[in-house]
N, C-alpha and C positions, 0 to 999 in steps of 0.2 A: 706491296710494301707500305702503301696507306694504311693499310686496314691492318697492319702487323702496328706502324706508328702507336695508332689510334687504342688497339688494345691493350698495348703497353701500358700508355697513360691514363687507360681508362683503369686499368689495375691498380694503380699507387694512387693517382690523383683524380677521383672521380669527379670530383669540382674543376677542370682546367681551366687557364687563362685564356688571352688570346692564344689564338693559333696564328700560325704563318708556315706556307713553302717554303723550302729551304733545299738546293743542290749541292750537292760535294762532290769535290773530284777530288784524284787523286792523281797530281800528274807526277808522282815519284817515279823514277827509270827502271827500279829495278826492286821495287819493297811494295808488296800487299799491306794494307793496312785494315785495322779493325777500327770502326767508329762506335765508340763507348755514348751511352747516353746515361748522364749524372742525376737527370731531375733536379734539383734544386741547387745552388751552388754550392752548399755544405754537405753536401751527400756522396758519397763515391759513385762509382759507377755500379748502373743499376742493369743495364743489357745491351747486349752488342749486336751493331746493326749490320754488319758485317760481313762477310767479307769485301774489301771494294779493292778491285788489281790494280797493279799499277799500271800505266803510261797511259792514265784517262779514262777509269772505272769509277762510275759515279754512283752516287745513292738520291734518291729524291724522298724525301720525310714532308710530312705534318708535323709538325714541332710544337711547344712551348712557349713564349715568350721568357726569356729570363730563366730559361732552365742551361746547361752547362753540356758540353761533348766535347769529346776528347779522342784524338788520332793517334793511334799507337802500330807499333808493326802485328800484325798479326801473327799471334803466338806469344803475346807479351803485353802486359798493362804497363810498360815504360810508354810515358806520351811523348810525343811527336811534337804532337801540336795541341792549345786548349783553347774553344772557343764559349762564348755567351750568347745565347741567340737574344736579336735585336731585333723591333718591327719592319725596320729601315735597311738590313744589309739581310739577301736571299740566296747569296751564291758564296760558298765556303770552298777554298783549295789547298793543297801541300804541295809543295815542292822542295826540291834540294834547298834552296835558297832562304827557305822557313823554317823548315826543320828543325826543330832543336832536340837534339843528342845529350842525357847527361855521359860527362866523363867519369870513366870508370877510376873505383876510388882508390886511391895510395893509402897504401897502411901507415909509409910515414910520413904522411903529407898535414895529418892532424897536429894541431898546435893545443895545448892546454890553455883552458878559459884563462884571457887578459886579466881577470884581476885575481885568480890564484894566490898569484908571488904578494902581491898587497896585502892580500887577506896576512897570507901568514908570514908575512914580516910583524906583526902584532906578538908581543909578548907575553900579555894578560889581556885578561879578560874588559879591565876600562881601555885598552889601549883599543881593542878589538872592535869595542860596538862603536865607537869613533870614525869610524871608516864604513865608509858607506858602501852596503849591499855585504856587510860581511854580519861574523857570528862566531860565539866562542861556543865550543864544542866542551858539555859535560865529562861526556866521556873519554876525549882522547887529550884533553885541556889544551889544545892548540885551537887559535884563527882559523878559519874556513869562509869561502861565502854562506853567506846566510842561510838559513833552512829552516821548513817552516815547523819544524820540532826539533831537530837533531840539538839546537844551536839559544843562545840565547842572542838575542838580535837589538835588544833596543837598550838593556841594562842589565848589569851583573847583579846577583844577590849580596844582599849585605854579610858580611862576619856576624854571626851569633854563637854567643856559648849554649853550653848543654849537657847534661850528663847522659850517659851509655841509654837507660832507658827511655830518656826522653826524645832523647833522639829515635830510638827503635819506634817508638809512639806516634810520633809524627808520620813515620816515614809509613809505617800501619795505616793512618788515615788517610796518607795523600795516595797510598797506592788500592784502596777498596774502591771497587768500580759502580759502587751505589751511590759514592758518596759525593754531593754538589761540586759541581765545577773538576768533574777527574776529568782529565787528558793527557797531554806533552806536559803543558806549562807542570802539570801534578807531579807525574812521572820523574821530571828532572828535578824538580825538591825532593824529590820521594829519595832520589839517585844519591843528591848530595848528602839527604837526614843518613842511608845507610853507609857515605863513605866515613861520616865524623863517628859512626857507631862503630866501625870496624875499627877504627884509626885506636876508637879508645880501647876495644877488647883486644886487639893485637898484642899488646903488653902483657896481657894475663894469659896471651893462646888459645883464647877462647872465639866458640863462634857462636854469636847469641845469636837465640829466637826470634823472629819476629812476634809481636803479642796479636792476638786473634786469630794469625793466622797459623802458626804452628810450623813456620818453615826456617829456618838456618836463613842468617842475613846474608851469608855471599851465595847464597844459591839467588837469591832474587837480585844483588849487584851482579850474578852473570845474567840475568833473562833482561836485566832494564840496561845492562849498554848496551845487548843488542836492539832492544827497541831504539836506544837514544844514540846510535851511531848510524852513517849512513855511506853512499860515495857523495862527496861534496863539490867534485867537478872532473874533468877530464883529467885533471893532472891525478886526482885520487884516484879516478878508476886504473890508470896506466899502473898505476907503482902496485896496486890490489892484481890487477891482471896479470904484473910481471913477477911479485911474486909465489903466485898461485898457478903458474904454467907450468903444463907439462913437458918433456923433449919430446915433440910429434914432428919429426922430419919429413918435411913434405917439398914439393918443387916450388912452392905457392905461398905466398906473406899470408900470414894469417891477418885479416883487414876487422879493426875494430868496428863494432857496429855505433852509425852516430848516435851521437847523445845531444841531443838541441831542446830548444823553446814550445812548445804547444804548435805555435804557429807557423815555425819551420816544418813541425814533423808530419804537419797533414800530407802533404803528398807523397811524404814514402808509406805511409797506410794507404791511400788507395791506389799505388800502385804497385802492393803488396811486398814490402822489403821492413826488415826489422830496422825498429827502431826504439829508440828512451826515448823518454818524454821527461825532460828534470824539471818541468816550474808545473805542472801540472795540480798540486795538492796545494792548500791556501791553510792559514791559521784558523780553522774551523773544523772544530770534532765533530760537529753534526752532518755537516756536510761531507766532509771524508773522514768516516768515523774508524776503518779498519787502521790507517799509519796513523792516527790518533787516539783511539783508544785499546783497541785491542791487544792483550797481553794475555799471557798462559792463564793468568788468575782472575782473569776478566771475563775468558773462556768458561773454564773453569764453572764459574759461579751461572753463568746461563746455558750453557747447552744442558739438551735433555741428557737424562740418564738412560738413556736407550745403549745399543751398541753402534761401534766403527768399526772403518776398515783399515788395517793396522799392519806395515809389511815388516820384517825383522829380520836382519843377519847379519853376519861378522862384517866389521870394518871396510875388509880390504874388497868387499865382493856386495857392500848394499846400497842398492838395491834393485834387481833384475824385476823389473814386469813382464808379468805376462797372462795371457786371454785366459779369462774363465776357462775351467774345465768343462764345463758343460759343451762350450763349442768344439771341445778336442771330441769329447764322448758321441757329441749328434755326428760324427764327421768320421766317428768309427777307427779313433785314435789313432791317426795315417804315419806321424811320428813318435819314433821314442823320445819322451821327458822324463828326467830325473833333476827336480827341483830343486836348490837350496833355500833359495828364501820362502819363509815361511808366512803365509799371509795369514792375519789372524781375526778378530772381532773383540773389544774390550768396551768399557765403558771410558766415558771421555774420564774421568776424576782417577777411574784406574791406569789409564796413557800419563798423565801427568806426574801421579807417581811413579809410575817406571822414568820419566824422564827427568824426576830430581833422585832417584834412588842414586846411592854410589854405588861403584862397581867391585863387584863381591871380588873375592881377592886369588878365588880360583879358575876366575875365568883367564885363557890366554892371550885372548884376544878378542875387546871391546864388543860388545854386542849392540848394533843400533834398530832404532825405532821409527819407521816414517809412516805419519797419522795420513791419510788421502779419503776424504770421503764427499760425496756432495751436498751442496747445499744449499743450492739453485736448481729448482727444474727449468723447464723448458718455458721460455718468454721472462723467466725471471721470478718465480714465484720461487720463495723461500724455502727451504723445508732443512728439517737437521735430524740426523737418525732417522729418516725415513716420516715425520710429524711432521705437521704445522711449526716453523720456527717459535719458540719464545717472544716478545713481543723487542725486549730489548734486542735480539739479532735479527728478527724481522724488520727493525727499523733500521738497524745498520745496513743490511743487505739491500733495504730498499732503496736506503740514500746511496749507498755506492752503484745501486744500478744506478742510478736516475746518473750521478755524474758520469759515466762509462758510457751512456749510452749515444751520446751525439761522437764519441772518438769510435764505438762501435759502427753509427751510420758512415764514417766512411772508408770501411772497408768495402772491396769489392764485392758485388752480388749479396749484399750484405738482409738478411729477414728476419732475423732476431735472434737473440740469446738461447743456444741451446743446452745449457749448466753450466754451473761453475762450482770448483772445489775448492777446500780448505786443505791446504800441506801443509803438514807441521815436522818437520825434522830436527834430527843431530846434528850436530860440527860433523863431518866424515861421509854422512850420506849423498853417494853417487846416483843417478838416473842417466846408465848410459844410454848413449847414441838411439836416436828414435824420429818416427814424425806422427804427425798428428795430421787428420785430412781437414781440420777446422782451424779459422785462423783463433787468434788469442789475446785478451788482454791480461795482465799482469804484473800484477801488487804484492806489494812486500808489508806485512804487519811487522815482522820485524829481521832482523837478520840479512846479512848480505849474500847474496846467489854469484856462483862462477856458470856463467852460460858458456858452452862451443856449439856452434851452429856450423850448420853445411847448405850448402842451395840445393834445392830440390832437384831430384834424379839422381845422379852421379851413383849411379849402378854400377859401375865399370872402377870405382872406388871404394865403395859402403860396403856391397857383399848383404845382402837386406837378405833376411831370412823368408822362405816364401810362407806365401799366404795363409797355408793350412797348418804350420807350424806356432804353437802354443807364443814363439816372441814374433809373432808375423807384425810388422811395421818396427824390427828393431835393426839394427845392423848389427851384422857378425862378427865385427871388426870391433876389440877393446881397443876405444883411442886411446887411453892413459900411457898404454904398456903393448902395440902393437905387435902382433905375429906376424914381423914381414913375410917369412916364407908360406903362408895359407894366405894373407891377402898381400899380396906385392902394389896390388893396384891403388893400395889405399896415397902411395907419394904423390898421385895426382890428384888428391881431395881438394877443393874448394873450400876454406874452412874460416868464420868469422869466430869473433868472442866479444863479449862480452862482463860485467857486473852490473847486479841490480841489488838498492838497498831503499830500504824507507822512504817515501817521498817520491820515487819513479815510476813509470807505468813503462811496462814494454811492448810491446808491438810482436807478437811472434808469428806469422803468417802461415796462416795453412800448407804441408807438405814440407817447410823446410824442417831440417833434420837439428835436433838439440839433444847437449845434455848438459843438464843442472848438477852441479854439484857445490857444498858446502862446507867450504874451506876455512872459512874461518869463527862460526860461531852458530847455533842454532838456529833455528829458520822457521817464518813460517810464511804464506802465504795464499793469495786467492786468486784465482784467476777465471775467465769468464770466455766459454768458447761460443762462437755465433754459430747459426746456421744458414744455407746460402737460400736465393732466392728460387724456383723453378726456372726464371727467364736466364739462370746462370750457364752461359756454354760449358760443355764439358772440363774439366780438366787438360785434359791433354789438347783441347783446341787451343784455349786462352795459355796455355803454358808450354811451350816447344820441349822446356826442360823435363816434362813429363811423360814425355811420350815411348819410350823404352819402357816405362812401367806401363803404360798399358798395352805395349806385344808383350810384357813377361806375365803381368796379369789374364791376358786373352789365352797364353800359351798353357799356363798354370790351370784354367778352368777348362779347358776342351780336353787336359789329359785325365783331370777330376771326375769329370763325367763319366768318364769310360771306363777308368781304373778304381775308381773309386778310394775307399780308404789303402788301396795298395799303392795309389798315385807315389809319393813319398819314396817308397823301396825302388819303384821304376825308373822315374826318373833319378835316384840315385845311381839305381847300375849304369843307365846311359853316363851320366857324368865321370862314372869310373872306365867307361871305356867298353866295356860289357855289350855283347849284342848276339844274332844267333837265333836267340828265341823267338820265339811267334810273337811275343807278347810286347816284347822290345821292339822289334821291329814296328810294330803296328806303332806301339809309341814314337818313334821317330819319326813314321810317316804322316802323325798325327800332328806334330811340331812342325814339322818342314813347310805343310799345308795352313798351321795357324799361322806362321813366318809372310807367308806368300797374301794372305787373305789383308794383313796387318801393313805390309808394303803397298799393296793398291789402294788400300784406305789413305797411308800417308802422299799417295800420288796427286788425291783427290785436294789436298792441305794446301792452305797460301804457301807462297817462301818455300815451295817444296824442289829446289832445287838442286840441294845437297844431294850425292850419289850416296844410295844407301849401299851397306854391309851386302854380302850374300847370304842367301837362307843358311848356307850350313855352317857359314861364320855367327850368325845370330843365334842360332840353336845350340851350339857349341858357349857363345859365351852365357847363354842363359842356364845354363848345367854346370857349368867353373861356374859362377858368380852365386849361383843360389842354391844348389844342388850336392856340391862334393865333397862336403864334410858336416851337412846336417844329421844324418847317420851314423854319425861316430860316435853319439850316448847310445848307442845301443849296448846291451846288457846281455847275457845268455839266456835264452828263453824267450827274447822279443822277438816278434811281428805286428803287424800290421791287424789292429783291433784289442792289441793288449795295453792295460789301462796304464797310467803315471805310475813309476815308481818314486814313493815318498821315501828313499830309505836313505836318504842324503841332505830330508829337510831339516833344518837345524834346530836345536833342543830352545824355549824362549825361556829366554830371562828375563829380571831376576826372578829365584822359586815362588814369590810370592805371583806372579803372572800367571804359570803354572797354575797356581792352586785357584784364582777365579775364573779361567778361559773355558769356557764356554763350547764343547766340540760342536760342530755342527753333525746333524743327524743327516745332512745329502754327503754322499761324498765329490760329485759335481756340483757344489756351489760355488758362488765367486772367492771367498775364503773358509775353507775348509776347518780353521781351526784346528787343527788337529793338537793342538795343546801339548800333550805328554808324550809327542813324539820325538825321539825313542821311548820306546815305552819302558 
């Protein structure tokens, strides 16, 4: 265990401190626990030294001086206990008496932030900045606390006259992103030059120009209050949450997720549970240049002219992801797919047009637009359309790594930034239920996001689509508008919420389950996934909640192997009840034996004292849960190696889309373009 110590540190910290012995016990009665080692005190945990039993399982380390560990139950980065090593103290313990337990959270146990009601007891704007730690909001012309763009915080602008042009004119210069000194401060004059422009063409019904740039003034009054509004504290997020809620009848309070200080929020990153972070951005465009400068037209003017990746479909149904085709095609197409949304490739100048075009007058129902592409490789190098970024968003990206990067160090098993994308959506755009195996950070350029989150696992609720299936990491289950009777099980879902708008960063932790949707206004933003370290325990060790996914994952690959792309139709029939044949049978003896190899694995686990399922209970729910109704797009003429049917994917608008899209010449690429389809 020395020589385990030693390589550790010798990995992150080739230069170490002192060193010192150091013993740990664990004299808990009845809790195995995992000993985290943090490395530095601002770092999460970096590898578990673990397992130590209880009723007086010790560990003996080479340590650090001044480096950080942390006792948590095994199977879980909730701590216990947290200590600092010292030269002087050698002998570390837990017991019931030390222990500290967080309490599990009340959904309405949350009070909205104390100075709230102050803030907007203010009537105007001089009344506003009078009041300390507040801000009058351009946009929604009420008090708020302060913000470090949304708001104006130290003095109101004076009354100026102006005529309709002049005003367009100003508002031209404040809002071009070359021009000295653009940021917030610009943006919100830029907001006011076009409210006195509209104010005056309103009388004639007219919607003027902007000059230079050639666009309608209230197309750019909708794109700047979404940059220039934001949530402003917990009493704004409740009343955005409450009225952007779905009816999802569950057994369980839907628990908002917290929204605190920088300094509060460190330990729920590294002990992986969502969180906001609201003071985190400061009045400084260079340093957090995305909620300060970044706008459609800011865009716009620097990304390359290369192509994106662009998903599109009606309202009530965008926007379902799913895996490249290529992994259905290497995998010898095991499920039937028949797509609607349609993923496409455009030029960024051409996305923007589609996203100020109005909507042609024969469509029936809205068509939307959601941009996703990267623009971060791996450690954080820049890149847009597949290039070298431009010099202006390579500086942006690189100041927002650099500020991201010390709330990235501390996540758990944390080794670096492995991409990050640019979303740019509509009001309307959905990204149901899903999880991601990386944890996340997440920013808003502009627009405010409805998050619904779920804790990881909850198999026996989600209904997760398996592996080899085109939405494998989605769940089956539309929370919007549930189908009680195909998933009954979803009334015992665990389910948090959320909103995130300009100025917050989120915290989304690897595995748990979200969906984003955008409820009230266009959206865009950036987010930045990490990648784990080698010395990182498995998933399903450090995570109990995870562990049903790795017997349905274990179960799902031992029938792959054998059945190959017929996997999909087999395990279907088993799910339907079907048995008899050679082939089935084999399949079920194949499951029952991954069931049994999966149980002695969990025997081997801390905390393994919970009496598990029977194999044929297990096998049974992993066929209900993921198996008995992914076969129901099947088509006349499907099997098993027959490609995607496209004949359901939706026609893009507007025609002028059509006419510069671009078809791709693979038909397994990631976006196929398919452009004129129907043809």
């Amino acid at each position: 265990m020395v020589f385990w110590a030693l390589a550790i540190l010798a990995l992150f910290f080739p230069a170490v401190g002192q060193l010192v012995n150091i013993t740990f016990v664990n004299d808990l009665k009845a809790v195995d626990c995992s000993l985290l080692w943090h490395g530095p005190i601002d770092s999460g945990p970096r590898a578990d030294f673990g397992p130590v039993p209880a009723q007086g399982g010790q560990k003996v380390l080479e340590v650090v001086v001044g480096h950080r560990f942390s006792v948590t139950r095994a199977g879980s980065l909730e701590p216990l206990l947290q200590f600092d090593i010292t030269s002087d103290v050698h002998h570390y313990s837990i017991n019931e008496s030390i222990a500290v337990g967080r309490p599990v959270p009340d959904p309405d146990s949350a009070e909205p932030s104390s100075c709230a009601a102050d803030c907007r007891s203010a009537a105007s704007c001089d009344q506003c900045v009078q009041l300390t730690g507040c801000g009058w909001s351009v946009v929604r012309q009420q008090c708020f606390p302060g913000h470090p763009f949304a708001t104006e915080n130290s003095e109101c602008p004076e009354t100026k006259s102006g005529t309709l042009q002049t005003w367009l004119e100003e508002a031209a210069t404040l809002m071009d992103p070359e021009a000295s000194g653009f940021g917030s401060a610009s943006l919100r004059a830029a907001y006011r030059a076009l409210q006195h422009a509209n104010l005056q063409a309103s009388s004639e019904g007219a919607d003027p120009v902007v000059p230079t740039m050639d666009v309608p003034s209230s197309v750019f009054m909708a794109e700047l209050a979404a940059k220039l509004d934001a949530v402003f504290d917990d009493a704004d997020a409740t009343e955005l949450l409450a009225k952007s809620r779905h009816e999802i009848k569950t057994h369980r309070k839907v628990t908002m997720v917290k929204r605190c200080k920088l300094s509060d929020a460190l330990p729920y990153i590294s002990r992986g549970e969502p969180v906001v972070i609201t003071d985190f951005f400061r009045d400084d465009p260079e340093t957090h240049p995305v909620p300060h400068k970044w706008t459609l037209e800011y865009l716009k003017r620097f990304m390359h002219r290369g192509f994106y990746n662009v998903a599109a479909d009606f309202k009530s149904v965008c926007c379902q992801y799913y895996e490249p085709r290529n992994i259905s095609a290497q995998a010898g197409y095991p499920y039937p797919f028949n797509p609607r949304t349609h993923l496409y490739r455009d030029r960024f100048s051409g996305f923007v047009d589609t996203l100020r075009a109005k909507r042609t007058s024969d469509q029936k129902e809205p068509m939307l637009h959601y941009f996703h592409d990267v623009v971060m490789e791996r450690d954080g190098k820049p890149v847009v359309a597949g290039q070298a970024a431009p010099p202006p968003l390579d500086a942006d990206l690189a100041a927002t790594l650099a500020a991201l990067r010390p709330l990235a160090q501390r996540q758990a098993f944390f080794a670096g930034v492995a991409n990050a994308k640019l979303w740019i959506g509509q009001r309307g755009v959905t990204m149901p239920l899903h999880y991601d195996s990386a944890d996340n950070l997440y920013i808003m350029a502009w627009g405010r996001k409805r998050v619904t989150l779920a804790e990881p696992g909850q198999l026996r609720a989600l209904y997760p689509f398996p592996n080899g299936h085109p939405h494998a990491g989605s769940s089956q289950v539309n929370i919007s508008h549930p189908d009680w009777s195909k998933h009954p099980g979803f009334v015992d879902a665990t389910l948090w919420e959320t909103v995130i708008g300009p100025g917050g960063v989120f915290f989304l932790p690897g595995h748990w389950w979200h969906q984003f949707e955008q409820p009230f206004e266009d959206t865009a933003s950036l987010n930045l996934w990490s990648y784990e370290s080698p010395q990182a325990p498995p998933i399903p060790v450090r995570d109990e909640r995870m562990r049903l996914n790795a017997l349905h994952d274990y179960m799902e690959k031992q029938i792959s192997s054998i059945f190959k792309n017929k996997a999909g139709m087999t395990l279907a029939s088993l799910a339907a009840g079907r048995g008899g044949k050679k082939r089935l049978t084999q399949a079920n003896e194949t499951l029952h034996q991954a069931v049994e190899t999966w149980r002695k694995w969990m025997l081997t686990l801390p905390n393994a004292g919970t009496p598990l399922p029977s194999a044929e209970a297990l096998v049974q729910e992993f066929l209900e849960l993921r198996h008995k109704h992914v076969m129901k797009e099947r088509w006349p003429g499907w099997s098993p190696g027959v490609e995607w049917n496209m004949s359901a994917l939706v026609a893009l608008e507007p025609p002028e889309l059509r006419a510069r899209c671009v078809a791709s010449t693979e038909k397994t690429a990631t976006y196929a373009s398919v452009c004129n389809w129907p043809a």
